[in-house]
C-alpha positions in Angstrom: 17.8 -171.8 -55.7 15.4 -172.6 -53.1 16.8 -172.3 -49.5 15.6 -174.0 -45.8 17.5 -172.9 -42.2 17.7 -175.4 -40.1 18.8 -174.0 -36.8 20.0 -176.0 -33.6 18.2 -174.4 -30.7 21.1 -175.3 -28.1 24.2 -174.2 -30.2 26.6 -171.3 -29.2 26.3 -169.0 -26.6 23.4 -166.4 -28.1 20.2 -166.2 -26.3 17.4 -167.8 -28.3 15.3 -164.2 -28.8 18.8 -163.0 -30.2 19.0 -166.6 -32.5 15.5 -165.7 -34.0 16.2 -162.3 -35.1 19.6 -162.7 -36.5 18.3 -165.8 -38.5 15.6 -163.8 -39.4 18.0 -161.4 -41.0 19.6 -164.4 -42.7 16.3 -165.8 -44.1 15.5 -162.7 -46.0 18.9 -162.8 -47.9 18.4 -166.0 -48.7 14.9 -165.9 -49.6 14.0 -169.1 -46.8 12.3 -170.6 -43.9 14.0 -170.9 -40.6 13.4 -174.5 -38.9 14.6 -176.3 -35.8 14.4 -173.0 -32.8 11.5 -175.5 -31.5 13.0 -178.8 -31.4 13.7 -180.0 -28.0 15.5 -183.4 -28.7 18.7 -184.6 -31.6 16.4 -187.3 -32.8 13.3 -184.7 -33.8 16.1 -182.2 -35.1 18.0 -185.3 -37.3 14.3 -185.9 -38.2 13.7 -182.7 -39.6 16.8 -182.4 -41.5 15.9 -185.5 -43.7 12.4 -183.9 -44.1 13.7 -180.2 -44.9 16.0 -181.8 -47.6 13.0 -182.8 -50.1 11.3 -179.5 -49.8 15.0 -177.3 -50.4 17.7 -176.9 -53.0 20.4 -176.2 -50.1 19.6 -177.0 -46.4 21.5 -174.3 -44.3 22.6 -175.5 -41.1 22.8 -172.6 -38.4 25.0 -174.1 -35.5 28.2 -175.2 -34.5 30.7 -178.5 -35.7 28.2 -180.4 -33.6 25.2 -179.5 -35.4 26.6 -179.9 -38.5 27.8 -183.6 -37.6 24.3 -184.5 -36.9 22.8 -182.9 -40.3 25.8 -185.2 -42.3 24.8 -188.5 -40.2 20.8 -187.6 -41.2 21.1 -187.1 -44.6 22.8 -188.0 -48.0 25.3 -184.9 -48.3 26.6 -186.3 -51.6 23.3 -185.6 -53.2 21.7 -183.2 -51.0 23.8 -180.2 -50.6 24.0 -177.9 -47.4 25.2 -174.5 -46.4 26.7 -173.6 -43.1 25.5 -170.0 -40.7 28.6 -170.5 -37.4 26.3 -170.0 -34.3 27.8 -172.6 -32.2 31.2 -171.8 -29.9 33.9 -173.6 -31.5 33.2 -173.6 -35.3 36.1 -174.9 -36.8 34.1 -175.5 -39.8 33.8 -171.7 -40.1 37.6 -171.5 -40.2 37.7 -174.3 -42.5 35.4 -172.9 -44.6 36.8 -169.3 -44.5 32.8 -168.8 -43.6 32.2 -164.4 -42.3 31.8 -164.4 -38.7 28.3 -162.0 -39.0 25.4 -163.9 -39.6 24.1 -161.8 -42.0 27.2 -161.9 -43.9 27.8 -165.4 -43.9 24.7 -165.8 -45.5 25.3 -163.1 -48.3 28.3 -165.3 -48.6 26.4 -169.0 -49.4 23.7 -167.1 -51.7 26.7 -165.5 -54.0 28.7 -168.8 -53.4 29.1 -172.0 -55.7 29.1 -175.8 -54.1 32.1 -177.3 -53.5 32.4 -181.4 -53.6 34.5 -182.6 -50.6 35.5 -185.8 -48.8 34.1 -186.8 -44.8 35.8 -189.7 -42.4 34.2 -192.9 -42.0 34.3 -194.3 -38.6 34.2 -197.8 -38.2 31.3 -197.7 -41.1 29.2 -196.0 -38.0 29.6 -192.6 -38.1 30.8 -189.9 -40.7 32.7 -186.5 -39.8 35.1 -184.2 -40.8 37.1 -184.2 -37.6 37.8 -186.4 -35.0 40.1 -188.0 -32.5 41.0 -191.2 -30.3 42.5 -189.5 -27.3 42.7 -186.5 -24.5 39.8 -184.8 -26.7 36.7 -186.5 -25.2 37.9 -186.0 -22.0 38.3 -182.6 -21.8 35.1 -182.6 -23.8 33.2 -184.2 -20.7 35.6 -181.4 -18.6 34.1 -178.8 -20.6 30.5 -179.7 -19.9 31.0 -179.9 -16.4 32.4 -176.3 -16.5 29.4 -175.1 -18.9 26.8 -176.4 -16.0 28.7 -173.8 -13.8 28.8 -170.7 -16.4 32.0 -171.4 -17.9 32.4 -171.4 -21.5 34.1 -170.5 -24.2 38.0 -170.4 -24.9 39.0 -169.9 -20.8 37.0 -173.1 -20.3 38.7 -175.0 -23.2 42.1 -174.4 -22.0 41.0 -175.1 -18.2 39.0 -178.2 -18.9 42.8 -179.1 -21.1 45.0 -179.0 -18.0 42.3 -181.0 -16.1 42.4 -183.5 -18.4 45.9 -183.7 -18.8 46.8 -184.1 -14.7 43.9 -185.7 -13.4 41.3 -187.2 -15.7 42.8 -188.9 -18.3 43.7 -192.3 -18.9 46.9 -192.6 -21.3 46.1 -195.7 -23.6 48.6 -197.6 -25.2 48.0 -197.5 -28.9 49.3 -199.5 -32.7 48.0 -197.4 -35.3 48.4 -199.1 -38.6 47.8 -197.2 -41.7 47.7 -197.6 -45.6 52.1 -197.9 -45.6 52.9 -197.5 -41.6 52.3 -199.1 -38.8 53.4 -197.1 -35.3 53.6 -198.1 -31.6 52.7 -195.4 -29.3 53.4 -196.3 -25.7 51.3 -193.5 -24.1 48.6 -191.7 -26.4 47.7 -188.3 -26.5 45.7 -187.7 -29.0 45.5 -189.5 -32.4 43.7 -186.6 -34.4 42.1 -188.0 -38.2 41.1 -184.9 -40.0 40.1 -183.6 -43.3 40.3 -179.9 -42.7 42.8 -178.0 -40.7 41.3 -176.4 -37.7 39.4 -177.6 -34.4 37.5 -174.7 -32.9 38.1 -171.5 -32.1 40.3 -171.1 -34.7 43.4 -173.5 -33.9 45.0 -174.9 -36.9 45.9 -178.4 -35.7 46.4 -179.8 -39.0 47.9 -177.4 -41.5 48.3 -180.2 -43.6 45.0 -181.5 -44.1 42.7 -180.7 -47.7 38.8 -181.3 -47.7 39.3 -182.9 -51.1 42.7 -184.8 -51.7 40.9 -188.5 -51.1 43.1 -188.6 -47.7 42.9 -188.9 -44.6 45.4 -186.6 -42.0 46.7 -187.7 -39.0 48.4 -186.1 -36.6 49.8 -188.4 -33.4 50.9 -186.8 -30.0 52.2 -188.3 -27.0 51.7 -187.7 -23.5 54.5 -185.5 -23.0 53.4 -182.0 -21.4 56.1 -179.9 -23.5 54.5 -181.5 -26.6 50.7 -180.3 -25.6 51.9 -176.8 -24.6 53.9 -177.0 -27.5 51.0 -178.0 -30.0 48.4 -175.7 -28.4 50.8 -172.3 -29.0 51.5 -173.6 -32.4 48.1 -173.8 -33.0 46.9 -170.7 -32.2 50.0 -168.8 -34.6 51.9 -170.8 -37.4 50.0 -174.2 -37.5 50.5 -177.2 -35.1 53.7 -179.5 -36.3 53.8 -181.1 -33.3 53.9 -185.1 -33.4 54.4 -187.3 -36.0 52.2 -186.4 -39.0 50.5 -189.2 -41.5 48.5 -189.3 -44.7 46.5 -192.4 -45.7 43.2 -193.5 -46.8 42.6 -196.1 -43.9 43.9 -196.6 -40.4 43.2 -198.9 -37.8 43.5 -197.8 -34.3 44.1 -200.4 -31.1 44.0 -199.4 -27.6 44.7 -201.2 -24.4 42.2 -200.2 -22.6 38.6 -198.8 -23.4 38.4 -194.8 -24.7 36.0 -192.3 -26.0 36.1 -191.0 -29.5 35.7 -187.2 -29.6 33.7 -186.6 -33.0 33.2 -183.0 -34.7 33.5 -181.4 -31.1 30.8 -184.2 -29.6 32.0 -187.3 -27.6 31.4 -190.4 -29.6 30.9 -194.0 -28.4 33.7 -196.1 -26.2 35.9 -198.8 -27.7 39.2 -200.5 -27.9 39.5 -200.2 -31.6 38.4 -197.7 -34.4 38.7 -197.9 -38.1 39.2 -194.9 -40.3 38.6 -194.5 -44.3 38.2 -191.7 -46.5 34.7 -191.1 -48.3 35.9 -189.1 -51.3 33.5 -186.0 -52.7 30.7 -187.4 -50.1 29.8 -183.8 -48.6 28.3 -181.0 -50.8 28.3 -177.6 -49.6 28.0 -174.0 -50.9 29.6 -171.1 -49.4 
């Protein structure tokens, strides 16, 4: 099976000399090219993903949720399978995945691995991910890049650019979510989480519910209530999140009263008063 890397030059935390020779490693265990350390811009790497795909059996993406987000918007997943090497921060793919946290290892892992056939989220027919959120999330998103710009990262910055969010920044929408058999009022939103996997990064298993390939979508709905938050970040982090009122469905409509950001597989997405949610059933390929 032939292999490509394609490697976001901005993910994670490592120091690009320290990128190249780890990938390096990785390349000779999977007998590939390494792409991407050069690109300066997300339209050039998107670029290169569709061009990688028709010279490669399996495109491996080295990066975090993010990068991977942008290599499933650029290509045809269903018929063009991909691997996954977790350089970025979060990687809650990795988790999902049960991915090894060495490089090296992680690619042993997709080269003695089979592909799997799983489902992604459609967002509003503009977008496709595997987790996202109407809510808090994009918020402390924008908190967290502030805090990046002054050397904070990581897991200390999450939970900082969290309580910032939740006293100061954010906006609490009013929200009707309707769904396949429900339909729920929501007089001050916290987050409205649609996944198909359990974690978000760093390991915290917000969903414990949630399948890649059961044809549904997951929801998970919290309030602005701060015992609930505190609540659903410990839960997280030990026996699974079961905080808020939990869903399954294969399409929900989301209404706001008042503009908000979508926060999509760890990026913030585009603003709007109303999102639409369906399942795309076995549209992501990937071998680990």
């Amino acid at each position: 099976m032939h292999y490509a890397i394609l490697a976001n030059p901005c993910a994670g935390r490592l120091p690009i000399d320290r990128k190249r020779i780890l990938l390096s490693r990785a390349a000779t265990h999977l007998n590939a090219s390494v792409h991407g350390l050069d690109i300066t811009t997300r339209t050039d790497f998107m670029r290169c993903a569709r061009e990688l795909t028709s010279r490669c059996d399996v495109l491996v993406v080295a990066g975090g949720d993010g990068t991977v987000s942008d290599v499933i918007n650029a290509i045809d997943t269903g018929c063009h399978p991909i691997a996954y090497l977790p350089i970025g921060t979060g990687n809650a793919l990795s988790y999902a995945l049960h991915m090894q946290r060495s490089i090296v290892d992680a690619a042993q892992q997709i080269r003695n691995g089979s592909i799997h056939a799983y489902d992604l989220i459609s967002i509003d027919g503009r977008a496709r991910a595997f987790m996202t959120s109407v809510g808090i999330d994009s918020t402390i998103l924008k908190q967290i890049k502030q805090r990046c710009s002054t050397g904070h990262t990581g897991l200390p910055a999450y939970f900082l650019a969290a309580w910032t969010a939740y006293f100061r920044a954010y906006q609490r929408p009013r929200a009707s979510i309707k769904t396949d058999h429900a339909q729920l009022e929501v007089p001050n939103l916290l987050s409205l989480m649609v996944l198909k996997q359990p974690y978000y990064g760093f390991g915290m298993r917000v969903m414990p519910e949630a399948c890649f390939d059961d044809a549904l979508l997951h929801l998970r709905c919290i309030e602005a209530k701060l015992f609930s938050l505190l609540f659903s970040g410990f839960a997280a982090f030990t026996i699974g999140n079961r905080a808020g009122r939990y869903l399954a469905a294969q399409q929900v409509t989301v209404r706001v009263d008042r503009s908000v950001a979508l926060q999509i597989d760890g990026n913030i997405g585009w603003q709007a008063d109303r999102f639409r949610f369906t399942v795309l059933p076995q549209a992501l390929k990937i071998k680990f």
